[in-house]
N, C-alpha and C positions, 0 to 999 in steps of 0.2 A: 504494500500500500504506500511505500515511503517514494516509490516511483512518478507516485499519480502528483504528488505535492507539485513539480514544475509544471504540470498542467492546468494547474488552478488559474491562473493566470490568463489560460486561453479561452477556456469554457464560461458558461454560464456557472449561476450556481445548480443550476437545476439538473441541468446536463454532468457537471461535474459527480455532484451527488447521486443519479443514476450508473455514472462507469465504475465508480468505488464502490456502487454496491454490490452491481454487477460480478466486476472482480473480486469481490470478497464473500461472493452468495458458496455455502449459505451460513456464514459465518459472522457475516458482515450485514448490519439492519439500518436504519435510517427511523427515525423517533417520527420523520414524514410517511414514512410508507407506513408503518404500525397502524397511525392514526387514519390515514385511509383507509385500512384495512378492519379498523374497530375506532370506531368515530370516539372521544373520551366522553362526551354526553352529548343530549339533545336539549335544550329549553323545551320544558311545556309549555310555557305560556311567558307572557312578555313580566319581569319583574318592577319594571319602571311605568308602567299605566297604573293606573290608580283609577 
């Protein structure tokens, strides 16, 4: 993974974060893909209406 660092540079973040995952599947996760994958909640309903 210490390879991917000069690449940083040229990529997106997005794009970046997709090849390191990539390369590092399946040992390697992204706290974005999790959360795609298991949303952390849903709002039922608006807390700021009154």
């Amino acid at each position: 993974m210490e390879e991917m660092i000069p690449w940083r540079e040229s990529m997106s973040s997005s794009a970046f974060r997709d090849q390191i995952v990539a390369l590092g599947a399946p040992d390697v996760t992204s706290l974005w893909h999790q959360q795609q994958k298991n949303p952390p909640f849903v709002l039922l309903h608006d807390s700021y209406e009154f």
